[in-house]
N, CA and C atoms as an extended XYZ file, in Angstrom:
291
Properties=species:S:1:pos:R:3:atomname:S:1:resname:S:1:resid:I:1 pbc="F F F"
N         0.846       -1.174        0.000 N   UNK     1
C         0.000        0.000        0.000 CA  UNK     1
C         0.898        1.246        0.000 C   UNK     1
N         0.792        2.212       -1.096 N   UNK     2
C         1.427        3.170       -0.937 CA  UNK     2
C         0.622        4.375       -0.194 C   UNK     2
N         1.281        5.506       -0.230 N   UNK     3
C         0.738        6.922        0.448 CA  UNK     3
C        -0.481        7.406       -0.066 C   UNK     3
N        -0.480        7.273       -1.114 N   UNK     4
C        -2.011        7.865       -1.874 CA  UNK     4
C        -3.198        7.483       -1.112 C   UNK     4
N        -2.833        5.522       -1.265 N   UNK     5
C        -4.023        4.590       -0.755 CA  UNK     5
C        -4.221        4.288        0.264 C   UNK     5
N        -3.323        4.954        0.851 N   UNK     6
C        -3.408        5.372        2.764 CA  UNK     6
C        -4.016        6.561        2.474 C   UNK     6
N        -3.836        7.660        2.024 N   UNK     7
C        -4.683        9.039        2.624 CA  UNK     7
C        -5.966        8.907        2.201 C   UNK     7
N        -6.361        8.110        0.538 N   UNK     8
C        -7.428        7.824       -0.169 CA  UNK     8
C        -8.435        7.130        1.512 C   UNK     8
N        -7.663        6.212        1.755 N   UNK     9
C        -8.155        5.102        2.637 CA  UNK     9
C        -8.893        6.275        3.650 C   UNK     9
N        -8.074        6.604        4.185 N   UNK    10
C        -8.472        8.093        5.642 CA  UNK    10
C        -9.202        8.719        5.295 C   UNK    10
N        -9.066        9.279        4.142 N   UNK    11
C       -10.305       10.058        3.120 CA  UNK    11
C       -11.539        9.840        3.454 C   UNK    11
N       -11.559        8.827        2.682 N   UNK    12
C       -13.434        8.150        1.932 CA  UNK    12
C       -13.765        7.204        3.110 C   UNK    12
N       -12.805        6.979        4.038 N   UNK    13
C       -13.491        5.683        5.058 CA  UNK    13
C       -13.982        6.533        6.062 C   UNK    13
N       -15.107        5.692        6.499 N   UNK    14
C       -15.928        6.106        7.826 CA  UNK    14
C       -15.734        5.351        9.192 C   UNK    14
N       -14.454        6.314        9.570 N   UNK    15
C       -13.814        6.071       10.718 CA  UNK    15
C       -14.398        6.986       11.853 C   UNK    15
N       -14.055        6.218       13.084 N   UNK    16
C       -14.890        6.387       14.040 CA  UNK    16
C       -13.795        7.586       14.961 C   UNK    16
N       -14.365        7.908       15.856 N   UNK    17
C       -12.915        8.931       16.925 CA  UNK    17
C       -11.821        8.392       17.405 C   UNK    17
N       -12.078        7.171       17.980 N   UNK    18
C       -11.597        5.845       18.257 CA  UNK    18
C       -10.363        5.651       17.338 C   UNK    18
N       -10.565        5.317       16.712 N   UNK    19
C       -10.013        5.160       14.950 CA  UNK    19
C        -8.977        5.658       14.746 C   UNK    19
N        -9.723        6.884       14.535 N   UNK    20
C        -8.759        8.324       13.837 CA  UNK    20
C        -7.591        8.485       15.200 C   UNK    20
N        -8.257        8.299       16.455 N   UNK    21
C        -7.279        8.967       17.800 CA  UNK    21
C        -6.030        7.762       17.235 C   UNK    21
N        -6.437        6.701       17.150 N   UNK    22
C        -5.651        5.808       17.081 CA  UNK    22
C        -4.746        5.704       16.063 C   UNK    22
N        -5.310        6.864       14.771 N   UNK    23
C        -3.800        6.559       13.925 CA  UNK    23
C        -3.297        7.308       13.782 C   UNK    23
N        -3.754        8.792       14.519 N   UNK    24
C        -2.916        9.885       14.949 CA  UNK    24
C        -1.670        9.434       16.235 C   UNK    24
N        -1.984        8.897       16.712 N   UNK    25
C        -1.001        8.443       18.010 CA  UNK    25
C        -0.004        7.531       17.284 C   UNK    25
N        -0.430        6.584       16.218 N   UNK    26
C         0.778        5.795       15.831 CA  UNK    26
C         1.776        7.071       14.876 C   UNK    26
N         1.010        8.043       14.113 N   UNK    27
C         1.711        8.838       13.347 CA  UNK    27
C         2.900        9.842       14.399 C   UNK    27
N         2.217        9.751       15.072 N   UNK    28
C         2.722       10.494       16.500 CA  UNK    28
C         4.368       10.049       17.061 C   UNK    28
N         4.117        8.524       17.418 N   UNK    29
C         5.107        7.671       17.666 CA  UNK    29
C         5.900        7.650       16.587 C   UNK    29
N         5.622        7.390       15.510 N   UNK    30
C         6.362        7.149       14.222 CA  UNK    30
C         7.385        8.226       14.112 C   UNK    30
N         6.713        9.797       14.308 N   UNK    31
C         7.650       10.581       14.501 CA  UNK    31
C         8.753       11.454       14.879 C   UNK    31
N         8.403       10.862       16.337 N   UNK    32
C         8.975       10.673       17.672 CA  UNK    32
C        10.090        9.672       17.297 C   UNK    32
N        10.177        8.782       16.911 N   UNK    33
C        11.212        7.190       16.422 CA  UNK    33
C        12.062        8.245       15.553 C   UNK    33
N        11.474        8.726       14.452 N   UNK    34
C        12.348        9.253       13.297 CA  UNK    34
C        13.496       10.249       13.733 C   UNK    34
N        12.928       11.378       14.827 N   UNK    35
C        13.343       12.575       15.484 CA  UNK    35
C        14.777       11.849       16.399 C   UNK    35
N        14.162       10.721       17.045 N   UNK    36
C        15.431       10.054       17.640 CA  UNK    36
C        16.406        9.337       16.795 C   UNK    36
N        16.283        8.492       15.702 N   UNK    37
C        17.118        8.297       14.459 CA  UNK    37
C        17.834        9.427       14.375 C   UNK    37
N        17.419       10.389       13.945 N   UNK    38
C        18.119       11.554       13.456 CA  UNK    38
C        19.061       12.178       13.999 C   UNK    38
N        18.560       12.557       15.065 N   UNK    39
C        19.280       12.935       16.618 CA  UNK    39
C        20.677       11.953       16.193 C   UNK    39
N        20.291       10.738       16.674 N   UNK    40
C        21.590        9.593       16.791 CA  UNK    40
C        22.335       10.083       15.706 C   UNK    40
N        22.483        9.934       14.679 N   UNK    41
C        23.195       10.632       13.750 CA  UNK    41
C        23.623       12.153       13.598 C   UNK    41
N        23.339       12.616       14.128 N   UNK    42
C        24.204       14.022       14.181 CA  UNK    42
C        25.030       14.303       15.330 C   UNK    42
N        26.207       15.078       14.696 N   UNK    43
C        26.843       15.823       15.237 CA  UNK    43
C        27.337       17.326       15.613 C   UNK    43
N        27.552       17.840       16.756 N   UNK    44
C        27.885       19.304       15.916 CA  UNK    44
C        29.728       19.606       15.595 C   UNK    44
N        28.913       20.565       14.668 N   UNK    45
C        29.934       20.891       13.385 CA  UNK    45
C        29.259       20.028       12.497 C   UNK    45
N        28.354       19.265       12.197 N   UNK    46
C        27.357       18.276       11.230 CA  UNK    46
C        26.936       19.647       10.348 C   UNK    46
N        27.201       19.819        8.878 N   UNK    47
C        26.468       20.535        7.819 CA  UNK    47
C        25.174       19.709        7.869 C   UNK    47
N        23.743       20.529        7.863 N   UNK    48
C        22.665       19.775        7.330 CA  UNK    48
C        21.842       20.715        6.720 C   UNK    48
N        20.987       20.354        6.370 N   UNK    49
C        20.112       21.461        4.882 CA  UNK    49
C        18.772       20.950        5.707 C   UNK    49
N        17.532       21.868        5.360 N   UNK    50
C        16.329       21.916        5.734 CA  UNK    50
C        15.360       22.606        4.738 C   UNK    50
N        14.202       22.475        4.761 N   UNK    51
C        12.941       23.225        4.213 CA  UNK    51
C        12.513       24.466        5.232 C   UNK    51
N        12.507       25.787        4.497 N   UNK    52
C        12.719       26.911        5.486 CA  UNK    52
C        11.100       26.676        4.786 C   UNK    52
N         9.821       26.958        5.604 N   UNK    53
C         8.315       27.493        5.233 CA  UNK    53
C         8.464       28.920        5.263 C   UNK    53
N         9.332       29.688        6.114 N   UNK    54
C         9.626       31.271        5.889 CA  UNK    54
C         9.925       31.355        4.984 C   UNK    54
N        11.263       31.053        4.238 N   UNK    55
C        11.871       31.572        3.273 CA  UNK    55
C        11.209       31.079        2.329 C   UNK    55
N        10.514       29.574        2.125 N   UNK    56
C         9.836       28.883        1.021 CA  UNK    56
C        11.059       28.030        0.479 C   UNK    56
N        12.416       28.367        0.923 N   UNK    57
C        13.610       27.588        0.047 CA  UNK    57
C        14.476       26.302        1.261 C   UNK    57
N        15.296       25.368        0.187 N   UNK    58
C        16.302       24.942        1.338 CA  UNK    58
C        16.950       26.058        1.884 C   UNK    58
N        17.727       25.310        3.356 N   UNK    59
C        18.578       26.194        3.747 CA  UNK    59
C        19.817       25.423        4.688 C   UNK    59
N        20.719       25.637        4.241 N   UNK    60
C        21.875       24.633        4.303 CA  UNK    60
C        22.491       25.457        5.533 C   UNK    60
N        23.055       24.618        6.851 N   UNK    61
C        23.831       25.605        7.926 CA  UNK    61
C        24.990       24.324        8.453 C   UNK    61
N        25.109       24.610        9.990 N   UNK    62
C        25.828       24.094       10.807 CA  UNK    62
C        24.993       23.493       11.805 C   UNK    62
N        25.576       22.455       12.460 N   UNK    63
C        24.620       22.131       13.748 CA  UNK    63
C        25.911       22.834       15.020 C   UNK    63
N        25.125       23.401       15.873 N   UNK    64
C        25.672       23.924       16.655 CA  UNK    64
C        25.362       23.251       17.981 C   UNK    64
N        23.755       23.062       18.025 N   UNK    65
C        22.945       22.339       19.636 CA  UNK    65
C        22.499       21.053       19.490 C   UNK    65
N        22.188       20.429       20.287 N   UNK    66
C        21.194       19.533       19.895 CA  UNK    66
C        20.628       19.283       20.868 C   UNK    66
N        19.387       19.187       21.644 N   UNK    67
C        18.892       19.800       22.555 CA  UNK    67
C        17.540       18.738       22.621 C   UNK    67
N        16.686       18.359       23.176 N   UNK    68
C        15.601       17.270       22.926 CA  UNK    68
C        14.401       16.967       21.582 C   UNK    68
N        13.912       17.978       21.499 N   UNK    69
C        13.505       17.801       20.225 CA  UNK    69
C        13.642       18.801       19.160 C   UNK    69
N        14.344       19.502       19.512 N   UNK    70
C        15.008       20.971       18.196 CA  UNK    70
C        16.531       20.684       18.176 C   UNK    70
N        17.144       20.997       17.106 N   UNK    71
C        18.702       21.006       17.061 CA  UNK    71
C        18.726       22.664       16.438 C   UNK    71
N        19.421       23.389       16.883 N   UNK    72
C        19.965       24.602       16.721 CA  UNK    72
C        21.132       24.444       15.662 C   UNK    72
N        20.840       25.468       14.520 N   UNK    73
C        21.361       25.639       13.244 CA  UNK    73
C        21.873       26.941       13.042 C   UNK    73
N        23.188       27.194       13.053 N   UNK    74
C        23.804       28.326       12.305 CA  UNK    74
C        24.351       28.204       10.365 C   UNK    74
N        23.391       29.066        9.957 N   UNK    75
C        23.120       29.778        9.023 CA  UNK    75
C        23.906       31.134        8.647 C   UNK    75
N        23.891       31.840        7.071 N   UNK    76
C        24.308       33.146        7.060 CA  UNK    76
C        23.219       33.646        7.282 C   UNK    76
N        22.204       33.077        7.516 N   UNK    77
C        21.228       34.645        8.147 CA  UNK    77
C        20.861       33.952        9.337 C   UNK    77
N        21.850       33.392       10.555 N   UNK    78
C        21.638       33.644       11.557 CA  UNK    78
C        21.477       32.046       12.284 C   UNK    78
N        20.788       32.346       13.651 N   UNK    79
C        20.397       30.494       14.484 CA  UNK    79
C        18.785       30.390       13.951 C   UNK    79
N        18.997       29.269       13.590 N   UNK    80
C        17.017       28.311       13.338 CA  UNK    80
C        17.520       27.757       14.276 C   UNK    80
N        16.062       27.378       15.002 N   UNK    81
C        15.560       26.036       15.770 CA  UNK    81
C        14.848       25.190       15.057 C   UNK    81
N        15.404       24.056       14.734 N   UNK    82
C        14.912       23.065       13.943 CA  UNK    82
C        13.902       21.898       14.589 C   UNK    82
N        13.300       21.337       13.824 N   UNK    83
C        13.055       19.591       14.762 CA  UNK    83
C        13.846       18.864       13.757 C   UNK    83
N        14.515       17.987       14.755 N   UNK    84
C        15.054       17.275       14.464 CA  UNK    84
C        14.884       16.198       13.343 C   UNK    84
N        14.027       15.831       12.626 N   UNK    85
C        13.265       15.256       11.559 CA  UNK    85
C        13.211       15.999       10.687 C   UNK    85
N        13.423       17.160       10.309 N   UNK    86
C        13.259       18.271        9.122 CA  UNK    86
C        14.607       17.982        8.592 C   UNK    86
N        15.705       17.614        9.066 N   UNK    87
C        17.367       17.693        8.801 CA  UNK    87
C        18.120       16.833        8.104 C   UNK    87
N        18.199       17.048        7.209 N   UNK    88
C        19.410       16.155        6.400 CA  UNK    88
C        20.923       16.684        6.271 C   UNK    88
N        21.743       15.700        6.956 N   UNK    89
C        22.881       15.489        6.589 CA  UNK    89
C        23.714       15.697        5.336 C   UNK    89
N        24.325       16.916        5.055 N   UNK    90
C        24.882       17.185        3.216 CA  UNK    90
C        26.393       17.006        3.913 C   UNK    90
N        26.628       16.055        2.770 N   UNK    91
C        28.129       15.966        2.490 CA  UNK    91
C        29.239       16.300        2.483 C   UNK    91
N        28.836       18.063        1.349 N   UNK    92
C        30.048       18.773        1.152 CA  UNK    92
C        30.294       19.867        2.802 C   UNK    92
N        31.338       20.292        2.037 N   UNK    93
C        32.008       21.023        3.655 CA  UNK    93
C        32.038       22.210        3.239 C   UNK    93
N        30.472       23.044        3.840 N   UNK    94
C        30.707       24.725        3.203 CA  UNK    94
C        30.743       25.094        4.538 C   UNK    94
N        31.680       26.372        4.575 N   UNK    95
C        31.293       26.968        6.054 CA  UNK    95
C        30.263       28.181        6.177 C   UNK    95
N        30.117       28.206        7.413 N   UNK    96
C        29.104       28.958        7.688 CA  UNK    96
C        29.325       30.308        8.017 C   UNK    96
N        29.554       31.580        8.361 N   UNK    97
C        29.918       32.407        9.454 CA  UNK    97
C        28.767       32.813       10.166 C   UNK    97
């Protein structure tokens, strides 16, 4: 089952409160798991890139914090507070000031 025929599914089905509470809480957990994956893998001085909804663009920085569920990002325009699940790990080695 892909993503479509999961949201299709949530969509058009006549789910109860019960239901719905119940697959909000697994989506919940699921993302909670991912946030800690992520976490485990970083470091600071870690380059990672993100989806800014302010800016509308990526935005590639430094990890500076990492803190329980936000990791703190230096950027040229400055510190984001991230969640930890928004963050990918890039390769190359740009610096930041």
């Amino acid at each position: 089952m892909n993503i479509t025929q999961i949201n299709t599914a949530i969509l058009q089905g006549g789910w109860t409160n019960d239901q719905l509470s119940s697959m909000i809480d697994a989506v919940k957990f699921a993302r909670a798991r991912l946030t800690e994956q992520t976490k485990r893998t970083l470091r600071i001085g870690d380059n990672v890139n993100f989806n800014s909804t302010k800016l509308g663009r990526n935005v590639t920085g430094v990890v500076v914090k990492i803190a329980i569920k936000f990791v703190t990002v230096k950027t040229v325009s400055g510190l984001w507070r991230v969640p930890a699940n928004m963050l990918t790990v890039v390769a190359d080695e740009q610096e930041f000031a």
